[in-house]
N, C-alpha and C positions, 0 to 999 in steps of 0.2 A: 528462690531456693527455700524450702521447708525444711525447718526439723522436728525431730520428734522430741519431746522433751520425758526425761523419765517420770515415771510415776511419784508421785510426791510419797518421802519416809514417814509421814506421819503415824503410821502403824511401825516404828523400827524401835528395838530396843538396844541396852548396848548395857551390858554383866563386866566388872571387873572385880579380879581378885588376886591376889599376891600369896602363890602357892609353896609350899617351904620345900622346892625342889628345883634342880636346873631344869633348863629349858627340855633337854634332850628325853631327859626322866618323863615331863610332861606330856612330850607328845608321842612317846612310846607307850603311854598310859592310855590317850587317846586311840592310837592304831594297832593297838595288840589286842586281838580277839581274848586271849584267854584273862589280859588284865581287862580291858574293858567290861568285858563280861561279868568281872570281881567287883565294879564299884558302880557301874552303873545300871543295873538293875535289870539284866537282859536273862533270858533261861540259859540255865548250862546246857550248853555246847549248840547254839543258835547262832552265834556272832560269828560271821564270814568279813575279811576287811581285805581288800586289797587297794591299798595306801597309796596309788600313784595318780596323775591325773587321766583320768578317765576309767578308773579304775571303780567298782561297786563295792557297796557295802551291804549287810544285813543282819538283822538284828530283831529278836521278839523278844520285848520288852516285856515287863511284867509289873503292874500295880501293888500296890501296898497290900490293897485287898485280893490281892490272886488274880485280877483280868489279864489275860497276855493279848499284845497288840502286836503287830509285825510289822515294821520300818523295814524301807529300802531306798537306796538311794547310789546315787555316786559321789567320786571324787573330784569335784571343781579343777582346784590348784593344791599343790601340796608341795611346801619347801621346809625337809624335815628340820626342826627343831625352833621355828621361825612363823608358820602360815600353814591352816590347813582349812580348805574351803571347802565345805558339803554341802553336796544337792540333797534336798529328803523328797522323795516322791510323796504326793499329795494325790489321793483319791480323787478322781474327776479332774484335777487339773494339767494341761499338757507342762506346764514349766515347772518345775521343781524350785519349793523351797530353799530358802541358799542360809545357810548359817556358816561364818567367816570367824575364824578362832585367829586370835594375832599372840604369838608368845613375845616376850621381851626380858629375857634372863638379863637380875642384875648381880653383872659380873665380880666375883669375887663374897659374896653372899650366899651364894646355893640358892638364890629365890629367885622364882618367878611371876610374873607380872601376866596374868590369863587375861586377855580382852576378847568377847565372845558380844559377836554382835550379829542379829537378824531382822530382815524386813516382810511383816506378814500384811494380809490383802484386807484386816479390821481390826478392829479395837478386841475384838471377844478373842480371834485368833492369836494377834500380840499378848494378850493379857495368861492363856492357857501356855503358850509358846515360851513367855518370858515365866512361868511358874516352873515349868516343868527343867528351863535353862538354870534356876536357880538353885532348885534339888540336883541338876546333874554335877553342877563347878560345885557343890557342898561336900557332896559324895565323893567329887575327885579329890579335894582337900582333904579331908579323913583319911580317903586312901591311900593319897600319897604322903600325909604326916607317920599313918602305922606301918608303910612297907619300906 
């Protein structure tokens, strides 16, 4: 009997951050088009989300310097205010990128506990993937501290 063994994580990275909102807050921020669109740096009125599993996302994003890019993907798993797992489509590749956000509200504080964790196929694409995951949990921190 053979098995397959997974690919080894040595490209995975793993973001945490303690956000000054409940869980719920959190991940409304995450799957609301018009707020996502507010703090994560997407063009007005680009952001399509439909939040369930199997459900697609989209999104064109936009660089500091003006490049817009256009992301697409699906919805993994999604257990509101708890787990929300996104496929991101990758140019030339049949599998989609998977980045896996875990909330953990602690109760009684109004804070939550963001763990946002993904596995890329090199060292240059974790490195680009894990920059760009670090500007987006910053942006949502701001944005959910001023709203």
């Amino acid at each position: 009997m053979s098995h397959s063994t997974p690919p080894p994580q040595e490209y995975a990275y793993t973001l945490t951050r303690e956000l000054d909102a409940p869980a719920a807050r959190v991940f409304e921020a995450w799957t609301a088009p018009a707020q996502y669109e507010q703090w994560a740096g997407a063009a007005p009125g680009t952001v399509k989300m439909d939040a369930r599993p199997g459900g697609t996302w989209r999104a064109v994003m936009v660089t500091p310097d003006g490049q817009q890019f256009p992301l697409t993907g699906s919805y993994l798993d999604v257990v509101p205010g708890k787990r929300l797992v996104i496929g991101m489509d990758v140019p030339g590749k049949s599998a989609p990128a998977t980045m896996t956000l875990f909330l953990d509200e602690n109760d009684g504080a109004g804070t939550t506990r963001i763990t946002l964790t993904q596995s890329c196929d090199s060292a240059h694409e974790r490195d680009l993937a894990e920059q760009g995951s670090t500007m987006l949990l910053d942006s949502l921190g701001s944005y959910l501290t001023k709203s």
